[in-house]
KOLBAVEX-775557 format. One record per atom (N, C-alpha, C): x, z, y. Coordinates in steps of 0.1 Angstrom, whole numbers, plus 5000, padded with zeros to 4 digits. Example, Ala and Ser with C-alpha at 12.3 -4.5 7.8 and 13.67 -1.06 7.14 Angstrom:
// KOLBAVEX-775557
513250784943512350784955513250784967512850714978513750714989512950795000
//
This chain:
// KOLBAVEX-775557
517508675894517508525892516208465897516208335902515208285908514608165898513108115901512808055886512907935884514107945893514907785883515307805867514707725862515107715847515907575839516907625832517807565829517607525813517207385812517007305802518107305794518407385777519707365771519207315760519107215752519507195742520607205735520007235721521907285711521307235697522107135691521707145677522607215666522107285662522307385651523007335635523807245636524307235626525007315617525107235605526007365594527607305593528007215603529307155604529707175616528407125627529007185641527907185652528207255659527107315673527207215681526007165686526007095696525407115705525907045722525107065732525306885739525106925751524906775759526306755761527106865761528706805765530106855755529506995746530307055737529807035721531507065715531107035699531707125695532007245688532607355684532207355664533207375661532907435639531507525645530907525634529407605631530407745622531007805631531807925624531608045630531708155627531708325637532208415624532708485634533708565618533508715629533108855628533208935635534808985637535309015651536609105650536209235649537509355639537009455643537009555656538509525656538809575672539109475686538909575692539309445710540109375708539709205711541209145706542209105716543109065710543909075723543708925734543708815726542908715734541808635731540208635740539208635746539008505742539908375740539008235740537908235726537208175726535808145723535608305711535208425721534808525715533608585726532708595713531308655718531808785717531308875733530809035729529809055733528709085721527709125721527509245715526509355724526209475715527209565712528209535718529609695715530109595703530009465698531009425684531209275695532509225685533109125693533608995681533108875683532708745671533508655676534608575668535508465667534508365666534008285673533408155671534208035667533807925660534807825657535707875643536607785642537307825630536907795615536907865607536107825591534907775591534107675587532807655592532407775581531107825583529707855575529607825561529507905552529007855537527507815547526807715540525807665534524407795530523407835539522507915534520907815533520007855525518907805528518207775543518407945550517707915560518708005568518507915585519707965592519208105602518108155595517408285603517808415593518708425583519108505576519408615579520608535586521408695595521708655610522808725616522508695633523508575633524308515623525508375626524708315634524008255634523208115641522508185656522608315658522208395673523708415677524708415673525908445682526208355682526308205675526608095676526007995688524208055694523607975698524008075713524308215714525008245728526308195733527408165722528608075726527907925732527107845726526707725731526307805743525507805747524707845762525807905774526907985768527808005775528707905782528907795770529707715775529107605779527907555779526807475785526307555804526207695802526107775816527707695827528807745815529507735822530207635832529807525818530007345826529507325838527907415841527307395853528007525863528907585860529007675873528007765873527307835861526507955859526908055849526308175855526608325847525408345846524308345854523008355852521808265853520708295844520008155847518908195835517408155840516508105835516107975824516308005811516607955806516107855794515707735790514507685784515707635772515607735758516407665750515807545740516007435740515307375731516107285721515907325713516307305696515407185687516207225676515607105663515607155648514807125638514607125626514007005625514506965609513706845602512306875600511806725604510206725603509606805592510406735578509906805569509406955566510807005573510207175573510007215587509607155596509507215609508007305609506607245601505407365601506007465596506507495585507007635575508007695584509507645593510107745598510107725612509307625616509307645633509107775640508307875637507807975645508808095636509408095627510608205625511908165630512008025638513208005645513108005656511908035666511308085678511908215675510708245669511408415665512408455670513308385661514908405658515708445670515508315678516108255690515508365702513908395702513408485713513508635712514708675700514508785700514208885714515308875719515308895733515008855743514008915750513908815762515208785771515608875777516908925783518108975777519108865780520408885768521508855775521809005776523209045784524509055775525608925775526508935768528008865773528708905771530208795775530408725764531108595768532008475768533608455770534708425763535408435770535808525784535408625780535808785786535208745801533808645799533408625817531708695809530908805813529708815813528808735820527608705812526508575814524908715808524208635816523008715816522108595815520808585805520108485801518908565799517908485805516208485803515908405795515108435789514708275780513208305786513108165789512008135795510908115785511508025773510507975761511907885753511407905736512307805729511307695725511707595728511007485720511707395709510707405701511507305684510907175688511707035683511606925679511906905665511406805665511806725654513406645651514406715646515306645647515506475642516106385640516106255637515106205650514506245652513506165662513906215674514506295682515306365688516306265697517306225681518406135685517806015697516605935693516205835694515105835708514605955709513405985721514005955732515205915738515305875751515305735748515505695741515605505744514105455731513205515729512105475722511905305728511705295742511505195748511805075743513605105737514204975735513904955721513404995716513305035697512304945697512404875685512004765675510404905674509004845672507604815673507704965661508204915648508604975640509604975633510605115631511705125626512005265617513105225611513005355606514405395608514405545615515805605620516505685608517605665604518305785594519205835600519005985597519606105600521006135589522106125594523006185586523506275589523306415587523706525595525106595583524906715579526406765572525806835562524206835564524006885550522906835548522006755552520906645549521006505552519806465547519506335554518406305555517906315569516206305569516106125575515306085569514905955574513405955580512805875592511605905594511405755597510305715597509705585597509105595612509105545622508405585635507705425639506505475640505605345645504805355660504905265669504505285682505205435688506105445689507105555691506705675688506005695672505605855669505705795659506405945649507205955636505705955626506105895615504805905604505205975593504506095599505106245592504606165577504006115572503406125556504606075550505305965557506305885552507705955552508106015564509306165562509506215555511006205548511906255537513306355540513406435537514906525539515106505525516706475525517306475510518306625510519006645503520106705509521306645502521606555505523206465507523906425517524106515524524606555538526606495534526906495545528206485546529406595538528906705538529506785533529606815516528506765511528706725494529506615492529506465504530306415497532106445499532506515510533506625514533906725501533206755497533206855477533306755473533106635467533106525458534706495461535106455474536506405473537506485472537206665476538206755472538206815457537106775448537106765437537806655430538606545437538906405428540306455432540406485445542206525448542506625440541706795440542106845427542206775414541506705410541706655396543306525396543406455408544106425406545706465410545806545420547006585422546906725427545906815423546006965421545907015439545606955443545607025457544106975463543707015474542306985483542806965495542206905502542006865517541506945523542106965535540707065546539706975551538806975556537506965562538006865577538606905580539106875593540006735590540406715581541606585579540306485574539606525564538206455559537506355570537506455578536706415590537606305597538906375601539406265606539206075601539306105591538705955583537705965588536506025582535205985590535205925604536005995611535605935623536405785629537605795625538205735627539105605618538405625609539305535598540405555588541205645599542705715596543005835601544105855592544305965595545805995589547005975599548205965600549306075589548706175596548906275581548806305569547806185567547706225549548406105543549306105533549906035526549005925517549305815524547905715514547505745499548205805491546905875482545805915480546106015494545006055498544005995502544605875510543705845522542905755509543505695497542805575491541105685482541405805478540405905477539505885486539705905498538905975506537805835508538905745513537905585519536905535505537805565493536905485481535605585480535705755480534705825482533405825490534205775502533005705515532005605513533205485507532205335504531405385493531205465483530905485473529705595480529805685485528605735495527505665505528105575509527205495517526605425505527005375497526405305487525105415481525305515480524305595477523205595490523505645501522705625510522005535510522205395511522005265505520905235494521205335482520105325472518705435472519305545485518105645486517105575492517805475508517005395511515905265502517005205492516105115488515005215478515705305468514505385462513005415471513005425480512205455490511105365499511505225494510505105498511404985512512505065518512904985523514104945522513604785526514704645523515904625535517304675527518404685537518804545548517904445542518204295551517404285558516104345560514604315567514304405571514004605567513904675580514704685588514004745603514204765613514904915610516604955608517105075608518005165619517905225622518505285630519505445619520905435624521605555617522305605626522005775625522505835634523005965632523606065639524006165629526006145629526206225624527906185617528006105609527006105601527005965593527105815594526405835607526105665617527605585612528705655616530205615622530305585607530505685600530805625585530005535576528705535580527905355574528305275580528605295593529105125599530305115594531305195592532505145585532505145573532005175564532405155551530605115545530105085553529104995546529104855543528404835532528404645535527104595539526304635545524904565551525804535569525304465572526104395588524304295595523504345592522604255599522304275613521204195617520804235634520104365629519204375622518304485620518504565617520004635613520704745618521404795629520804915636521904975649522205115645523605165650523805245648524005345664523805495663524105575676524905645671526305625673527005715665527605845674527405885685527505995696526906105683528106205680527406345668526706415679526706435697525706485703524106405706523806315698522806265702521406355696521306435687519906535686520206565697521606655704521206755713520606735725521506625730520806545739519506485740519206475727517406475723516306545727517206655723516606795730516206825741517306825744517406855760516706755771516506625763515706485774514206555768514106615760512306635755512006805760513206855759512706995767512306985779513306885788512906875805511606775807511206685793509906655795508906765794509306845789508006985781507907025795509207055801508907125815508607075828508806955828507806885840506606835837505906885826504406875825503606995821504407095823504107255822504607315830504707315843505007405854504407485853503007475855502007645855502607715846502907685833503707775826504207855829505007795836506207885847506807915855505407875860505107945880505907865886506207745883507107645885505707565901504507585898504007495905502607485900
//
């Protein structure tokens, strides 16, 4: 390989993987034997992993076990592959919330560098990766680092991801770490909240997948409006929470400058009631990754020596 290196951002969610052009379930289930067909299956190491499908329970931290390393070689495969590569020098760069980024930054380096060189198949095509270096950001600030420019003096961006919500106050376009909060009221508690109201009321649950559909879309054709009246009054009733984390917290939903982003973005703008100018939403669920990836290729055009780049 020659030392071109290939800038990947991926955000590491516990709902879904992202990169600059793919979104796959945050799922891996090992097969035991050769399966008989290859789409989205890691072989790594003589064992062979179903990507996609059931998401992930929920762990503290996503350096536990190897889920989140065969999950982050599916992204890179299919990020390699969008470009027409099997091999390649490779600059992965990722995110964790400000909050805990001192405490687990350098065990998710770790994580991620186990290997320098990582020989594996994809969809039954082998890919060979160097990592050149992993770099952490700050997610929420992530979303927003390519268009700082156009952003209000001071504002504050909220993160709605699937199992937090980090909000960060950013002034002259750098976050004010003292003021940075992670909650954990993520998308996916209030997802339990509404498959707890459908059990109670008509003995069955939703999948994840139909849930979402509302999230994203408003509707969702399949579900018999019973359902759907659960799910929407669940929503308005969530953003209304979001709503009061914010005001508990010092800011005024008619006068700051807010930015929401995340999977959440899509579901405050619809079932919220604030509508001011001083709300924008980025509702693209790739926009950390893309974060990433605009701040990794900054890291690397002002660190060549690094790597012999110049």
């Amino acid at each position: 390989m020659d030392r071109h290196i290939e800038v990947i951002g991926i955000d590491h969610g516990w709902s879904g993987m992202k990169t600059v052009s793919q979104v796959f379930t945050t799922g891996v289930k090992e097969i035991t034997t050769e399966p008989a067909f290859f789409n989205n299956v890691v072989e790594y190491n003589g064992s062979y992993y179903k990507v996609g499908g059931r998401r992930l329970e929920v762990r503290d931290l996503k350096v536990e076990n190897d889920n989140f390393y065969l999950l982050t070689l599916a992204a890179v495969a299919k990020e390699l592959n969008r470009r027409g590569m099997r091999n390649a020098n490779v600059l992965l760069s990722v995110g964790l919330p400000l909050t805990r980024f001192g405490a687990e930054k350098q065990d998710f380096i770790d994580y991620l560098s186990r290997n320098k060189e990582v020989i594996f198949r994809f969809d039954n095509e082998q890919y060979r990766m160097n990592i050149a270096r992993v770099s952490v950001f700050p997610q929420c600030y992530a979303a927003v680092a390519d268009r700082m420019k156009t952003l209000p003096k001071r504002v504050v961006v909220v993160d709605i991801g699937s199992w937090t919500i980090d909000i960060m106050p950013i002034e002259d376009s750098a976050p004010n770490e003292a003021e940075c909060i992670t909650i954990r009221e993520g998308l996916i508690k209030c997802m339990r909240t509404i498959n707890e109201e459908c059990m109670r009321q008509y003995g069955r649950e939703l999948s994840e997948e139909d849930i979402q559909e509302v999230m994203r879309n408003g509707k969702n054709d399949k579900l018999p409006q019973k359902y759907m009246t659960i799910v929407e009054d669940a929503l308005r009733v969530y953003v209304e929470k979001v709503y009061n984390i914010l005001l508990e917290h010092g800011y005024t939903l008619d006068v700051t400058e807010i930015v929401f982003v995340g999977g959440g973005a899509t579901v405050v703008k619809r079932y919220g009631s604030y509508e001011g100018n001083n709300i924008q939403y980025i509702e693209d669920v790739k926009a950390n990754a893309k974060g990433y990836e605009y701040l990794g290729k900054l890291y690397l055009s002002t660190h060549k020596k690094e790597f012999g780049l110049g």
